[in-house]
FILUM-643727 format. One record per residue (C-alpha): residue in three letters; z, y, x; residue number from 1. Coordinates in pm, 1 decimal, m for minus. Example, Ala and Ser with C-alpha at 12.3 -4.5 7.8 and 13.67 -1.06 7.14 Angstrom:
BEGIN
(kevo "ala",(780.0,m450.0,1230.0),1)
(kevo "ser",(714.0,m106.0,1367.0),2)
// end
This chain:
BEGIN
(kevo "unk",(8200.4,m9426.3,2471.2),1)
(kevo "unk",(8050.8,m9724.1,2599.9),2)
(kevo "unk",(7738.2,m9679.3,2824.2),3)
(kevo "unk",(7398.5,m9754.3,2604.7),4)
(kevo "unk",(7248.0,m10109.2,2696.3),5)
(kevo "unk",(6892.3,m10047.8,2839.5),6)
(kevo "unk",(6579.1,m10221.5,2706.9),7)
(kevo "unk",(6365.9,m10399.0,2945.2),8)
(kevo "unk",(6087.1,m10659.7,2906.7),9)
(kevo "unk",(6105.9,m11021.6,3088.2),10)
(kevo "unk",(5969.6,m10875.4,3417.9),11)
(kevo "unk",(6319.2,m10611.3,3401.0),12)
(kevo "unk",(6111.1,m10306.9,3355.0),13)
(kevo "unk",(6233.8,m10027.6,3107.0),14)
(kevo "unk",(6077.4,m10057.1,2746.4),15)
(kevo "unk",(5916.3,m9740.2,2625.3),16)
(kevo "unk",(6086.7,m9632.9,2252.2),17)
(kevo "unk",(5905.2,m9658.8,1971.9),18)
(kevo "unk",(5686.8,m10040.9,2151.2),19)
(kevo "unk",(5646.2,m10304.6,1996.9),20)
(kevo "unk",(5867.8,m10480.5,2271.7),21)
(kevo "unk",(6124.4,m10290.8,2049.2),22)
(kevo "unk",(6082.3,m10612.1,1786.0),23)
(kevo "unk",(6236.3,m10792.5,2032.4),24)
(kevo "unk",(6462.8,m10658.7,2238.6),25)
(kevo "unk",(6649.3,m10794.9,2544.4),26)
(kevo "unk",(6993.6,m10690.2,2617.9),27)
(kevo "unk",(7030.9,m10696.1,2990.5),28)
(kevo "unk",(7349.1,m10693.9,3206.8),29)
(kevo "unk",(7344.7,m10374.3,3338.6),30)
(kevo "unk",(7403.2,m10533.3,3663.3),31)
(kevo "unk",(7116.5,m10694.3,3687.2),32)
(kevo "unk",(7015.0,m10747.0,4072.6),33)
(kevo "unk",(6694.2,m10624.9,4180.0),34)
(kevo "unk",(6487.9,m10817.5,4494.6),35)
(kevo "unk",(6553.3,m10604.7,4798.9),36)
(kevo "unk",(6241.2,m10427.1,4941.2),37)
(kevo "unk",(6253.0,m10545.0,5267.2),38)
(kevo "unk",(6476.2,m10795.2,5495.5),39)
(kevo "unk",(6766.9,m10601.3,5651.1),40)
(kevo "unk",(6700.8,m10616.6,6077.9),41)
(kevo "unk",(7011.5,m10753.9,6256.5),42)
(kevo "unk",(7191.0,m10470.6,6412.9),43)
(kevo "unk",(7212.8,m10710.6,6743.5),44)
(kevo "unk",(6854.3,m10629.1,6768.8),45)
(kevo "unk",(6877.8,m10279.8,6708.0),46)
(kevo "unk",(7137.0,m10272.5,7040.5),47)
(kevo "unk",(6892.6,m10457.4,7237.5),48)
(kevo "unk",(6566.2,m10206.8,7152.9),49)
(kevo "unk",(6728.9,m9887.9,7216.3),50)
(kevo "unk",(6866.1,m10038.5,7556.7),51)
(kevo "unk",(6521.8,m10148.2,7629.2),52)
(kevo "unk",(6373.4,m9812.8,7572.7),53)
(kevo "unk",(6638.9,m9661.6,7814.9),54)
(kevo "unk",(6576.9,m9882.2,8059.3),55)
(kevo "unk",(6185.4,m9745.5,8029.7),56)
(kevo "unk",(6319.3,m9399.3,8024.6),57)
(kevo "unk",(6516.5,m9488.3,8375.4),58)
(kevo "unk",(6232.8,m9661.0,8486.4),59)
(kevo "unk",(5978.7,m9372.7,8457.7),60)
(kevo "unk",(6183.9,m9057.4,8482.4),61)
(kevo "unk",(6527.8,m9150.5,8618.2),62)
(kevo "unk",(6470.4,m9227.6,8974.8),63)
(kevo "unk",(6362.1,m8847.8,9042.7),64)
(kevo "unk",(6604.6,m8700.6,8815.8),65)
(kevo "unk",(6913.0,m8951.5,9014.7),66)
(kevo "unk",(6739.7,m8812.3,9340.5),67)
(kevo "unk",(6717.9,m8480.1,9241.5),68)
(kevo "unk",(7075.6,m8480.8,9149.3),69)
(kevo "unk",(7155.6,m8660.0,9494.6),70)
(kevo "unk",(7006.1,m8418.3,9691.2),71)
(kevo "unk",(7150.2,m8092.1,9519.7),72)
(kevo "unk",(7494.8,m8300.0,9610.4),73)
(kevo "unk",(7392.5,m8278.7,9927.0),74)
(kevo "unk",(7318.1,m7923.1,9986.5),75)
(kevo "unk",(7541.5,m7788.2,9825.0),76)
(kevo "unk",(7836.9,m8015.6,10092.4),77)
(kevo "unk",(7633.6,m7878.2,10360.4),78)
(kevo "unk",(7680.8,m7541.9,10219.2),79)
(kevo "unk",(8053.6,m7615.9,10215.3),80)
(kevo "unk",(8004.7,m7760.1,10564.0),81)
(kevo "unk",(7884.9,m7426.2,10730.1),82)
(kevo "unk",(8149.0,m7208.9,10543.7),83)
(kevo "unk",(8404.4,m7424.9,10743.1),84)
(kevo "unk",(8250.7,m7436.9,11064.1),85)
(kevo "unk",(8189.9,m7029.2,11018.8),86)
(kevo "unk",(8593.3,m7024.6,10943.8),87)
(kevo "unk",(8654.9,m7274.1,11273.5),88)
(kevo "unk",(8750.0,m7561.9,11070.2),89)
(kevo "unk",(8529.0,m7772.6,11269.8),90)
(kevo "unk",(8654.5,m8122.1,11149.1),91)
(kevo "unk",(8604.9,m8029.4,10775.4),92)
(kevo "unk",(8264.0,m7924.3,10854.6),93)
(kevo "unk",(8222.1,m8283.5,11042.8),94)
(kevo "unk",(8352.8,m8472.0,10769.5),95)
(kevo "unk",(8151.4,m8244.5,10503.4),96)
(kevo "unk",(7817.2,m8271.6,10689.4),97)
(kevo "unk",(7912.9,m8664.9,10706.4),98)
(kevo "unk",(7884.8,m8663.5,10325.7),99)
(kevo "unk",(7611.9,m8458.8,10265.6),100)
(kevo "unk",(7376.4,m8737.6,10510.2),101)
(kevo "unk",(7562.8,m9007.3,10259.5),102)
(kevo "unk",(7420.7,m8799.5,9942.5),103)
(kevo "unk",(7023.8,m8671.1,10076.9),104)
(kevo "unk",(6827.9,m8977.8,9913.0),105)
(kevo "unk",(6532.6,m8888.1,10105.7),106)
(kevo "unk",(6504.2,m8962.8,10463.4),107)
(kevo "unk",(6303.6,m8687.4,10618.5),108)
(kevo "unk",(6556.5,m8420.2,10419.9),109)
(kevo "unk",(6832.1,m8527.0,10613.1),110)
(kevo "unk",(6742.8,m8342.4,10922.7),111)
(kevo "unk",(6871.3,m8036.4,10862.2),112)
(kevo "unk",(7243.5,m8223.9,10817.9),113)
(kevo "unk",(7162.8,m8348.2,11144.1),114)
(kevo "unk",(7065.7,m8053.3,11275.1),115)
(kevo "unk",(7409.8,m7894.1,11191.8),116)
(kevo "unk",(7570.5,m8174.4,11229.3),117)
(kevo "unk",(7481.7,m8214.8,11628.2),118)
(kevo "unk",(7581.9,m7859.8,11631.6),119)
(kevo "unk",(7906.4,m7913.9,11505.6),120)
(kevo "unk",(7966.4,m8215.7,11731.6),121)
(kevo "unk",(7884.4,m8016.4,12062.8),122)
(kevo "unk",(8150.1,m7703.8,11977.0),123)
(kevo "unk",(8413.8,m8055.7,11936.5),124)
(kevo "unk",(8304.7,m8187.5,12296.0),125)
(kevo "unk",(8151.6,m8467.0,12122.4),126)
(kevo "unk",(7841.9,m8538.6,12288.9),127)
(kevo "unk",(7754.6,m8882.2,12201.6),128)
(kevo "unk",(7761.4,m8789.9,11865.9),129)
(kevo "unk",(7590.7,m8500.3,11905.3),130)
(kevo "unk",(7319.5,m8710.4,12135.0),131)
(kevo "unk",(7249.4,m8934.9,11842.7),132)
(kevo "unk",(7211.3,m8659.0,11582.9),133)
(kevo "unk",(6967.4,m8511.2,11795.1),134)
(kevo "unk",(6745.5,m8836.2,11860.6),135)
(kevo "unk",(6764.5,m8822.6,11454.0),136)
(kevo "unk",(6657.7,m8494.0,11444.8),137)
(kevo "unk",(6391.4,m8501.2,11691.0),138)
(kevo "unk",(6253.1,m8826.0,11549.9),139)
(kevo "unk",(6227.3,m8715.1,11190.2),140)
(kevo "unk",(6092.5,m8360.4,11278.5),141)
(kevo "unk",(5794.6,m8473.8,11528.8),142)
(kevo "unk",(5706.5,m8708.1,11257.9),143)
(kevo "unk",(5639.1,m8434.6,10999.8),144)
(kevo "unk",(5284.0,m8399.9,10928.7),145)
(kevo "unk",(5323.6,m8020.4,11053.4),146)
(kevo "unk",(5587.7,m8044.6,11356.2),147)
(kevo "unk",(5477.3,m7697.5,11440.9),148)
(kevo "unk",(5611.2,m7565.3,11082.8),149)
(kevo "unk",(5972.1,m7676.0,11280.7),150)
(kevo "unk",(5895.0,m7513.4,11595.6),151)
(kevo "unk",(6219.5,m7371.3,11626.1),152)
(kevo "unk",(6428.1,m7627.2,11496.6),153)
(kevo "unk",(6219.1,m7858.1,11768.9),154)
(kevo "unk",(6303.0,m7589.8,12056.0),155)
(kevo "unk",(6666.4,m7547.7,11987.7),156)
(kevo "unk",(6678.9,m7924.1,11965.6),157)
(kevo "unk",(6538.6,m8028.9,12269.2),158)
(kevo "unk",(6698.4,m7735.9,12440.9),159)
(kevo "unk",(7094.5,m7900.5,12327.4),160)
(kevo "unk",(6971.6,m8240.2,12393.9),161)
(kevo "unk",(6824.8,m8117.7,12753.2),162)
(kevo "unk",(7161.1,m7962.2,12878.5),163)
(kevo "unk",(7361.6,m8308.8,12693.1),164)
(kevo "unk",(7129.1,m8507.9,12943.8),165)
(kevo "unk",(7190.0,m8251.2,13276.6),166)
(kevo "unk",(7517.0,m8329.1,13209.3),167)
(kevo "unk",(7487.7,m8663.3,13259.6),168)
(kevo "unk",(7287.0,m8664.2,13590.1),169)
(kevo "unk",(6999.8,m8770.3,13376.3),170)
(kevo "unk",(6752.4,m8488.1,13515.7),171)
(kevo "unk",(6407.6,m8670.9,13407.5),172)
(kevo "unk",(6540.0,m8681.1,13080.3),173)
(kevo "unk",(6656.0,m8351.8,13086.6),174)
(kevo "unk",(6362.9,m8208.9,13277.4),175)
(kevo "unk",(6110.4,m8346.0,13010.3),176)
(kevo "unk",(6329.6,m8233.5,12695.3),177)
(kevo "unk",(6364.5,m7877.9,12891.5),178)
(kevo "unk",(5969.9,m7832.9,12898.1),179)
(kevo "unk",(5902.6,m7936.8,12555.0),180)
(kevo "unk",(6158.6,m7700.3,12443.1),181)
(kevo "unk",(5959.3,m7410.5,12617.6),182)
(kevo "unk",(5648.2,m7526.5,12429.5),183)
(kevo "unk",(5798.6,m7501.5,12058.8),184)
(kevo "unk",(5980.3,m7178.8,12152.5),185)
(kevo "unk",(5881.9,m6918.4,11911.2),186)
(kevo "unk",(5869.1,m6549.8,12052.0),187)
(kevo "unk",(6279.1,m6517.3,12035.6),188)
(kevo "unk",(6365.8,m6848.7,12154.9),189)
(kevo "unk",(6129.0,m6820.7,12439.0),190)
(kevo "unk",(6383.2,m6625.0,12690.6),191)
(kevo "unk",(6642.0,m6890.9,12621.5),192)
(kevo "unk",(6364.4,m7138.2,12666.3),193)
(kevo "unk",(6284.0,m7025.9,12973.7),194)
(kevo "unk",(6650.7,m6991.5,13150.7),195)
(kevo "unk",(6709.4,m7316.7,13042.3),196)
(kevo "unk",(6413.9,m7487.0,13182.0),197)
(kevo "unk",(6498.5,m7289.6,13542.7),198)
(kevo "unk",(6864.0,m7385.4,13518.5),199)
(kevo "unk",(6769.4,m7723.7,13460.8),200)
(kevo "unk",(6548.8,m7743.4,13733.9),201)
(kevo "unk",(6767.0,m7619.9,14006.9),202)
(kevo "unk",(6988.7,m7866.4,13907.4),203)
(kevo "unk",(6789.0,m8151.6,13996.1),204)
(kevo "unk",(6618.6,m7946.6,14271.6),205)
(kevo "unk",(6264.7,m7951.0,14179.3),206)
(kevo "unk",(6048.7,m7643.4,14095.9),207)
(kevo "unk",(6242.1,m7367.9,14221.6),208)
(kevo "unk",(5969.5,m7169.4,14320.5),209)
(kevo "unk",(5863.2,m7192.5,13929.4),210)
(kevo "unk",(6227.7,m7196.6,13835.4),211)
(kevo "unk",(6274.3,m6876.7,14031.7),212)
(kevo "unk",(5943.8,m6737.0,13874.6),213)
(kevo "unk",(6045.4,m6813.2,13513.7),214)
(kevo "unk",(6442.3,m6651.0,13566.1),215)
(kevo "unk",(6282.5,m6293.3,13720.1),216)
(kevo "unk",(6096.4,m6304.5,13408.9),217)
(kevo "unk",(6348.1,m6352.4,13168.8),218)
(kevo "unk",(6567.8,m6103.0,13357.2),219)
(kevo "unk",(6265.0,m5809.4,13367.0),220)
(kevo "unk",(6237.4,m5930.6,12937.8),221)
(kevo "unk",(6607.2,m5941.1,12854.2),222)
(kevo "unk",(6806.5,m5638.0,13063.8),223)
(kevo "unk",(6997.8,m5518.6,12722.5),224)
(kevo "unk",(7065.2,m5921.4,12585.1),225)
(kevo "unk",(7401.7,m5991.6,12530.4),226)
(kevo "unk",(7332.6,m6356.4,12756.5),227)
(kevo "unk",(7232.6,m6128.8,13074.0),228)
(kevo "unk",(7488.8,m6195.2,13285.5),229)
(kevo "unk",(7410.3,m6567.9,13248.2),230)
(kevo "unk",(7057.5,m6543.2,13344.7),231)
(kevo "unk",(7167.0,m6352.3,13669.0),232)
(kevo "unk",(7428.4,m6668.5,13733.3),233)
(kevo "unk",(7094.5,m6887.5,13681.4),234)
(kevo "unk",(6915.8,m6697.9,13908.1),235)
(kevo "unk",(7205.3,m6703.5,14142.1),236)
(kevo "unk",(7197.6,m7090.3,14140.0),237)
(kevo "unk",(6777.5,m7073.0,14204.9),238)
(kevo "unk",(6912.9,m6851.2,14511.6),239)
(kevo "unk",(7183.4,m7127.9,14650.0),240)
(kevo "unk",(6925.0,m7416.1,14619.3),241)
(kevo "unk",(6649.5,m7231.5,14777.9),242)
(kevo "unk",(6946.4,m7184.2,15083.0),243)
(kevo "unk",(6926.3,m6822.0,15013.4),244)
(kevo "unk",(7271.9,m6789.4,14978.5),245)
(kevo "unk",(7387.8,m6335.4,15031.1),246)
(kevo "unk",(7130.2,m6304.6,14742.2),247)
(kevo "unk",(7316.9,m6599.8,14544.6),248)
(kevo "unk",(7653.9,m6428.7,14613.5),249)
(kevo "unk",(7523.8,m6106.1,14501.9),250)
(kevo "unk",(7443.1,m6188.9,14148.9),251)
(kevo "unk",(7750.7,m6417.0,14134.7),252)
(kevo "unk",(7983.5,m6107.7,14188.0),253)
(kevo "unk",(7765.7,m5902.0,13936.3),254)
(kevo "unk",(7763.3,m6175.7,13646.3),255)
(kevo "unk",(8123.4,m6249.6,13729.7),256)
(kevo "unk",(8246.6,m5866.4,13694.7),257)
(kevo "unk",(8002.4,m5816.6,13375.6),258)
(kevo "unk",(8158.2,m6127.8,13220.8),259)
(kevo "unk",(8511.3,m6002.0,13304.3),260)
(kevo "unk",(8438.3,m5695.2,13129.1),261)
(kevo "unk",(8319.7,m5802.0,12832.9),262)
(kevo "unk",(8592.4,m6030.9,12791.9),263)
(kevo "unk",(8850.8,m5805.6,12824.3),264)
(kevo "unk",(8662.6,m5586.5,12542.6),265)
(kevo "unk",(8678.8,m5850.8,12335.9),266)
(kevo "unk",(9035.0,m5959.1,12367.1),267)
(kevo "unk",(9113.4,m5592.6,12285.6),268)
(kevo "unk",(8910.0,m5620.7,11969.9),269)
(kevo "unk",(9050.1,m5942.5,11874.1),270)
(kevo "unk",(9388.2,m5824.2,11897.2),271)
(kevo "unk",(9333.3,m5436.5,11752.6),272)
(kevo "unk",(9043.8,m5473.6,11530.2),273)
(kevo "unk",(8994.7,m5157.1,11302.6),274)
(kevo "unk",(9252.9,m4881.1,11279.8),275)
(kevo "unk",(9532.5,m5079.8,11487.7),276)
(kevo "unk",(9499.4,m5443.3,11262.3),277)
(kevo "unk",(9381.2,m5758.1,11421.8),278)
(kevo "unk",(9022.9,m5860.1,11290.4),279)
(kevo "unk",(9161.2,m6192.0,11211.2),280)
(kevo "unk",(9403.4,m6017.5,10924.1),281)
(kevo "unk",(9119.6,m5825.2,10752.6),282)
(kevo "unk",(8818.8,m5975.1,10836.9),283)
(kevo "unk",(8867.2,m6354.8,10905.7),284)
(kevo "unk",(8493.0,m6455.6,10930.5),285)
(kevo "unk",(8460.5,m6195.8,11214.0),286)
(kevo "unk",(8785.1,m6247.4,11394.8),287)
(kevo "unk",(8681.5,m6630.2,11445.1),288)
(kevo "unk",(8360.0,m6529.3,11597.2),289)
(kevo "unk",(8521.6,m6330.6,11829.2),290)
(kevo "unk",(8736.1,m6636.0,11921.6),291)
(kevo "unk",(8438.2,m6892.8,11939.5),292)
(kevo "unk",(8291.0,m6561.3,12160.1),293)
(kevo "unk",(8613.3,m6538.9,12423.2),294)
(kevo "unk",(8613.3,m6894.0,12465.6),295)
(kevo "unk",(8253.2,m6926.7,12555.8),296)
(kevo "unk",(8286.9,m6622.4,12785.9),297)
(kevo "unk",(8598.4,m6879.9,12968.4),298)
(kevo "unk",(8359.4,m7156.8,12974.6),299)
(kevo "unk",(8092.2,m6903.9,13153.2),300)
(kevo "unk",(8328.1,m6799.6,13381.1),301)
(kevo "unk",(8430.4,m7120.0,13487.8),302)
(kevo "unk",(8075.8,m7222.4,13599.3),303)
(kevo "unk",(7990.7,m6871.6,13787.2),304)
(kevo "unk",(8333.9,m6913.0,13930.8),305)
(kevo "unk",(8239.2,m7300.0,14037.2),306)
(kevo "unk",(7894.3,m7179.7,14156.2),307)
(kevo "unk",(8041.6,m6906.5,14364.0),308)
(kevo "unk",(8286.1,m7145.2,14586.2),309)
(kevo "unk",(7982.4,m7329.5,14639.4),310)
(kevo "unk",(7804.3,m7039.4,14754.1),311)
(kevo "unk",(8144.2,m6999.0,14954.2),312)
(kevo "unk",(8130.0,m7325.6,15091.1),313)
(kevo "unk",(7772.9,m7302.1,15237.7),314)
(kevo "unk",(7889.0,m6992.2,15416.6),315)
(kevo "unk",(8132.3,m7170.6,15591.4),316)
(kevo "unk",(8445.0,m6987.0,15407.4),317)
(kevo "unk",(8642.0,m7242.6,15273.2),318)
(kevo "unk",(8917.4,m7106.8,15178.6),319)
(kevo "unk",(8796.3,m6851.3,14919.4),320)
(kevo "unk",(8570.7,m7161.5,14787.6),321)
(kevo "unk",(8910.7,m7346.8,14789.9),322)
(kevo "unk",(9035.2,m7075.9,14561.3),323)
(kevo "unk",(8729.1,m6992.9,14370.8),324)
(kevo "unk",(8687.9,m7418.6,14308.6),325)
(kevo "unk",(9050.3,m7407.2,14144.3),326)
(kevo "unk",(9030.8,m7113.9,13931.9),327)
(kevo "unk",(8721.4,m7290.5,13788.7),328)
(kevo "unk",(8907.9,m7598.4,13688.1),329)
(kevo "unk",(9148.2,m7342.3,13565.0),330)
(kevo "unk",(8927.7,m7221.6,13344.2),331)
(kevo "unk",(8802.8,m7541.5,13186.2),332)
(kevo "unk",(8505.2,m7631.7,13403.2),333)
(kevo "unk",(8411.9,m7996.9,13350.3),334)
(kevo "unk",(8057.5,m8105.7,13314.5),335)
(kevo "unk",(8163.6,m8435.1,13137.7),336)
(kevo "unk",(8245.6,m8156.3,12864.5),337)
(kevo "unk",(7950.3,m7991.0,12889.7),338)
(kevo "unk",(8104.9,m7710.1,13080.1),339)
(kevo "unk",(7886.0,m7689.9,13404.5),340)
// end
């Protein structure tokens, strides 16, 4: 059946039945176009306004949210960073805290991946590296508007950076760095602080009245510490400068017999752990501490052992400070290696 015709007047709109328009109707192609509304936009232009309102959006909110992303990045690589230094993978830390600096958009955040980044770089023997991470740190940190809110990040900084610049016969450097470390010490860093600062000092030879002063006190504070026989080898070392060499030997043979023992208990822990298995097998995390441990316990020998054949040597027997010079170098003592 064919489809009806409709009835519209000369303007095309329908004719009601039954009008008189009905007299004379109008047979219309059904077909009949009808003007369009409105002008169809180009949908070039369309592109261009939605990439125009994104590039608002980035403008106003996508800075933060880019930085924000950035600096989660970076956290969570410095995260990765300290699970590999914990495990002794020291390069992969390195390389991990390298990123993570790359990632932190905002300057000031970056400290703390200098912080453990200078760390990292001292347990590798890499003290330059180490020297510049911890002019970063100490720059970024005593600009904060509260340095004292990184009191201990400030102590433990100047205290690394003090001992990198002994090393290097730099003692004003060292001297000043020692003595701000003592004034950002917080309660528990102050004993550390303090044998630092004396150690220092009776390297370069200045003080040691004050040096000896501040190393009885940290002694009478610190008898059950597990760093005591290094404080007596400090005071030992105020003893040999201040020529008062029987009382230098004395401690030397104490810290040197304390630090024997200890070693030796942890060598047998090392290698028997818990119920006959090595620590390393069960408990990897604590069986590389207990390496990191034995080899700092070599490095302390080799100074005590260094310090005693000078003691030696001042007592005119120079054959047991012949011997006690080589077992030192035996042990690894090198101050270009931070191991003095």
């Amino acid at each position: 059946m064919p489809a009806p015709i409709r009835r519209v007047d000369k303007d095309g709109f329908p004719i009601a039945t039954g009008s008189f328009e009905e007299l004379a109707p109008q047979t219309v192609d059904p077909g009949f176009p009808k003007p369009p509304r409105y002008a169809k936009t180009p949908s070039w232009i369309w592109r261009w306004r939605w990439w125009l309102l994104a590039l608002l959006l980035v403008a106003i909110f996508g800075i933060p949210v880019v930085n924000g992303g950035r600096h989660m990045v970076a956290l969570w690589l410095l995260r990765q960073a300290e699970e590999h230094e914990v495990h002794g993978n020291l390069p992969a830390a390195a390389a991990n805290a390298d990123r993570a600096l790359q990632w932190e958009p905002d300057r000031f955040e970056r400290w703390e991946g200098y912080w453990f980044r200078a760390m990292v770089r001292q347990r590798m023997k890499d003290f330059d590296g180490a020297l510049a991470d911890l002019n970063q740190l100490v720059e970024l940190l005593a600009s904060a508007p509260e340095p004292s809110d990184f009191s201990k990040f400030l102590c433990d900084a100047y205290n690394s950076r003090s001992l990198i610049e002994e090393s290097r016969e730099m003692h004003r450097e060292a001297i000043d760095d020692a003595e701000l470390a003592v004034a950002f010490a917080v309660p528990e860093q102050k004993i550390l602080a303090l044998n630092n600062r004396a150690y220092v000092w009776a390297r370069s030879g200045q003080k040691l009245e004050q040096a000896l002063r501040d190393i009885e006190q940290v002694l009478k504070e610190s008898s059950h510490d597990e760093g005591y026989a290094g404080y007596v080898d400090t005071r030992a070392y105020v003893f040999f400068r201040l020529g008062r060499y029987e009382e230098a030997l004395a401690d030397l043979n104490s810290a040197i017999t304390q630090t024997g023992q200890e070693k030796e208990a942890s060598t047998r822990m090392l290698n028997l752990g818990w119920g006959g298995q090595p620590f390393g097998d069960r408990f990897n995390q604590d069986g590389t501490l207990l390496s990191d441990k034995l080899a700092r316990l070599n490095e302390n020998l080799a100074v005590m052992h260094h310090h005693r054949g000078e003691v030696y040597d001042k007592l005119q027997q120079h054959d047991k400070a012949e011997t006690e010079f080589h077992l030192a170098n035996r042990l690894g003592y090198n101050p270009a290696k931070g191991i003095y």
